[in-house]
C-alpha positions in Angstrom: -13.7 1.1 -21.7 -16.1 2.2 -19.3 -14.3 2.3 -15.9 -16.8 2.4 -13.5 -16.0 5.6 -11.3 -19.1 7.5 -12.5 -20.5 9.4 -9.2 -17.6 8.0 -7.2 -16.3 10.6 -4.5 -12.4 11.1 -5.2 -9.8 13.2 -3.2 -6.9 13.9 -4.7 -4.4 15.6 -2.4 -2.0 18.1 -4.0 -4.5 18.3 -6.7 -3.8 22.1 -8.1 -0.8 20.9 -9.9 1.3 18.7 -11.9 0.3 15.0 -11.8 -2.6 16.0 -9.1 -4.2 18.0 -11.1 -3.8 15.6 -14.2 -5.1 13.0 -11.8 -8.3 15.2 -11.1 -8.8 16.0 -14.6 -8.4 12.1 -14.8 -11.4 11.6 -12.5 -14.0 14.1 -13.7 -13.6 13.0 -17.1 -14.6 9.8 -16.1 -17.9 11.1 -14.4 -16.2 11.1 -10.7 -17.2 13.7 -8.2 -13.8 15.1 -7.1 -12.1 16.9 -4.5 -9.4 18.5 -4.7 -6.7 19.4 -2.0 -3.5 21.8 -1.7 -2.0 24.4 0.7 -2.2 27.2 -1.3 -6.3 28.5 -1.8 -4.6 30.5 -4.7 -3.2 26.7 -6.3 -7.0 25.6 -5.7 -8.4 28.7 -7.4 -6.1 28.4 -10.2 -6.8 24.5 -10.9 -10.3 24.9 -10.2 -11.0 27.4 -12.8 -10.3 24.6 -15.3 -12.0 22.0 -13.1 -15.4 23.5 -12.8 -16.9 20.3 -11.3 -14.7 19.6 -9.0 -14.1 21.1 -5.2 -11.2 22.6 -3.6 -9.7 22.3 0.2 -7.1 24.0 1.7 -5.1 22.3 4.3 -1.9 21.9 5.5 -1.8 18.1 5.6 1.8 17.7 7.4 -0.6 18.9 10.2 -2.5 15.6 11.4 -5.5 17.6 12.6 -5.8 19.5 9.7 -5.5 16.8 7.6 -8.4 15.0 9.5 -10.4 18.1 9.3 -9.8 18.0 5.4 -10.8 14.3 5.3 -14.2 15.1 7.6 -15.1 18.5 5.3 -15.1 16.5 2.4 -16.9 13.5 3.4 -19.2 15.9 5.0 -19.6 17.7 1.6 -19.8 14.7 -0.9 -20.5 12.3 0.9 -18.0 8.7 1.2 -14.7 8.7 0.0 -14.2 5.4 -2.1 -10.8 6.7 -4.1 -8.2 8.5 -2.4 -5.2 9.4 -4.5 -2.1 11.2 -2.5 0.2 13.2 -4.5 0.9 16.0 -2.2 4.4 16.4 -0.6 7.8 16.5 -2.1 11.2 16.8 -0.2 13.8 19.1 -1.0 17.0 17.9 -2.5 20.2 18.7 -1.2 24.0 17.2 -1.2 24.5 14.2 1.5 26.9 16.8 3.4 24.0 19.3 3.8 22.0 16.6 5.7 21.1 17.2 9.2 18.8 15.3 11.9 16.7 17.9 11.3 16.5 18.2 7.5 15.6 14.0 7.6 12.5 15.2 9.7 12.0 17.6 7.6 12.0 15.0 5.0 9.6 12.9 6.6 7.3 15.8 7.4 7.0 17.2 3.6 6.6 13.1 1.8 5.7 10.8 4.3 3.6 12.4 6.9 1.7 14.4 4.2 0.7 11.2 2.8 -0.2 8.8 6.4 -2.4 11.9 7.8 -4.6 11.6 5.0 -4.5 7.9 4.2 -4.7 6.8 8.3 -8.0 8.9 9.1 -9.3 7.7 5.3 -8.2 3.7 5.2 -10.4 3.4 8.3 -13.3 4.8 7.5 -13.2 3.4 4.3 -12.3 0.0 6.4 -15.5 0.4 7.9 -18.0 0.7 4.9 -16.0 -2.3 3.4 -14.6 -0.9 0.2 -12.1 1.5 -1.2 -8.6 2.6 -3.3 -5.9 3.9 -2.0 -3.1 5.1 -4.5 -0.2 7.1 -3.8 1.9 8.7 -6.1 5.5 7.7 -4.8 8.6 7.9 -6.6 11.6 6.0 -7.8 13.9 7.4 -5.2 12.5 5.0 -3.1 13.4 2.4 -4.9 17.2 3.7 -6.3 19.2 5.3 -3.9 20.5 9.1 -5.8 23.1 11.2 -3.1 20.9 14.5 -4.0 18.0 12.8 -2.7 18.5 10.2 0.2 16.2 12.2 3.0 13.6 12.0 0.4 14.0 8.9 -1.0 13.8 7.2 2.2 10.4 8.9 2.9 9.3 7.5 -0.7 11.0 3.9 0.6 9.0 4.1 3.5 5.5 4.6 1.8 6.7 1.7 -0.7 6.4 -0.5 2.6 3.1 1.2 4.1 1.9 0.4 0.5 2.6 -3.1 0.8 1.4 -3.4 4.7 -1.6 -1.8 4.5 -3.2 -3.6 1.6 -1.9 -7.1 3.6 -4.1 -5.8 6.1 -7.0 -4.5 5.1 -7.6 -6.7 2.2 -10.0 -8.9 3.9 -12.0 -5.1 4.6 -12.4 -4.7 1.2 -9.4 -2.4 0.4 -6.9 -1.9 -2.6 -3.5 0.2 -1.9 -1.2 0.1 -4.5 1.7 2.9 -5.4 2.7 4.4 -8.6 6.7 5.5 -8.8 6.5 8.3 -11.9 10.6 9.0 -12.6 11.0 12.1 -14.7 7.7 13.9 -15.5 6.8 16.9 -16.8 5.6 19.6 -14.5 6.9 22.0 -12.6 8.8 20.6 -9.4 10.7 18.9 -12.2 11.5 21.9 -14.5 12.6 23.6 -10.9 14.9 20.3 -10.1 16.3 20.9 -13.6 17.5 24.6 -13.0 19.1 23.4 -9.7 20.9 21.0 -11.3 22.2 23.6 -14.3 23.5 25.9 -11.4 25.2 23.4 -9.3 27.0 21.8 -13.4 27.7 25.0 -14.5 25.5 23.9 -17.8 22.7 26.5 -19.1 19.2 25.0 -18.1 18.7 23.4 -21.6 22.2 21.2 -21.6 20.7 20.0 -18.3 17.1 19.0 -19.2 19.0 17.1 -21.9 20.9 15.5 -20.0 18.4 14.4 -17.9 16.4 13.1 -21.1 19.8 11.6 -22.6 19.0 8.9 -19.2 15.5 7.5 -20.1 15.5 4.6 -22.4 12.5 5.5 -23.8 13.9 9.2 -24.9 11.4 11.3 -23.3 10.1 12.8 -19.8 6.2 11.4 -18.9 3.4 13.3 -19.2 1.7 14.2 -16.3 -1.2 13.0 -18.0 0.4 9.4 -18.5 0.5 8.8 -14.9 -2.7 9.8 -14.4 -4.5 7.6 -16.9 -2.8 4.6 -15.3 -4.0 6.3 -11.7 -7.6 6.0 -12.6 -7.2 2.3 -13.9 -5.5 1.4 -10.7 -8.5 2.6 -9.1 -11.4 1.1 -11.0 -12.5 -2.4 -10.8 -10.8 -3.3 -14.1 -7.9 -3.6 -11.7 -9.8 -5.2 -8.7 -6.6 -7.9 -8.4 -3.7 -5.6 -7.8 -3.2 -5.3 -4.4 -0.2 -4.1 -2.5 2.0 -3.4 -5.4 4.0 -0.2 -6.5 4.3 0.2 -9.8 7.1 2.2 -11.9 6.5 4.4 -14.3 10.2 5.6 -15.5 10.6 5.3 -19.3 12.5 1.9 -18.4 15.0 4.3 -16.8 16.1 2.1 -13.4 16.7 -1.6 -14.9 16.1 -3.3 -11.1 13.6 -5.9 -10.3 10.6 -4.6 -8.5 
């Protein structure tokens, strides 16, 4: 099926690893001309070694200006965005009696505002020219409420609802936003999540990730690369009538209406 993103310009925030980066593979094997964002210019280097096509920025995006900076280097490099995927951000999870004002902000900062100061500088510009897809990688948290994960969750809540809002309001403009929720996926902030919960159980890191496993209907963790294929269809035309929606992707692992 031929998708249509040939010579599209793509940004993919937190694109040197885990679903990012299977998101930018996504992309360029689809003829797209992608960029690629992270903190780290060693993450970039790293990713980009295997993505010889695509283009790497550094940039702190909880930092609005920097963010806009990114957003004006690469539409200064490649020219118009028409695809922006988010994936960048992820808050840390800690007990409900660990939570402070400041640990909520901190929240906010790492999920949510990592995601609007990219997608408010892009949705307008976009808005403007008339066209463009907006998808951010979100998260079930936001949908089931865990104790480990509340400060974070809400942040994923909240970009559930800026999902929703924004494609109500720049429809008419020409614009898609839709969200994909991956539950357990198999990268690295996940393996990580797995040894913290073995050390808090008591359990060796392998009782854990089975465990974990032992919770998903379908038996099995996603592949990064899973989310990512359903990414690019979100954005191409074949999917031209979803609008607004946030889509999960958990191995039928939360059975709640969406």
């Amino acid at each position: 099926m031929d998708l249509g993103l040939a010579g599209k310009v793509v940004l993919v925030t937190g694109g040197s690893k885990g679903i990012g980066l299977a998101c930018a593979a996504a992309f360029t094997a689809e003829g797209a001309r992608v960029a690629i964002c992270s903190r780290s210019q060693a993450n970039l280097d790293r990713a980009l070694a295997g993505l010889p096509q695509a283009l790497g920025f550094a940039a702190d995006l909880s930092d609005a200006e920097a963010a806009a900076a990114m957003v004006r280097e690469v539409e200064g490099r490649l020219g118009p965005v028409a695809v922006l995927v988010n994936s960048a951000g992820a808050a840390v999870r800690m007990p409900p009696d660990d939570l402070t004002p400041q640990a909520w902000r901190t929240a906010m900062d790492s999920k949510y505002f990592t995601t609007i100061n990219v997608l408010d500088p892009l949705v307008k510009r976009m808005a403007a020219r008339g066209h463009g897809v907006i998808v951010t990688i979100i998260g079930v948290g936001g949908k089931v409420a865990s104790p480990g994960h509340l400060a974070g969750g809400a942040a994923n809540a909240a970009l559930m609802l800026v999902t929703a809002g924004l494609a109500t309001a720049y429809a008419a403009r020409g614009i898609r936003v839709v969200g994909v929720s991956p539950g357990m996926t198999e990268t690295d902030r996940v393996a990580g999540r797995i040894q913290t919960d073995a050390r808090i159980h008591g359990i060796s890191p392998e009782e854990a990730r089975a465990r974990a496993v032992a919770r998903i209907p379908m038996g099995r963790m996603a592949a990064p690369e899973e989310i990512a294929r359903t990414v690019v269809f979100l954005a191409s035309d074949q999917a031209s009538y979803i609008n607004g929606a946030t889509l999960a992707m958990d191995g039928a692992q939360n059975a709640v209406v969406l």
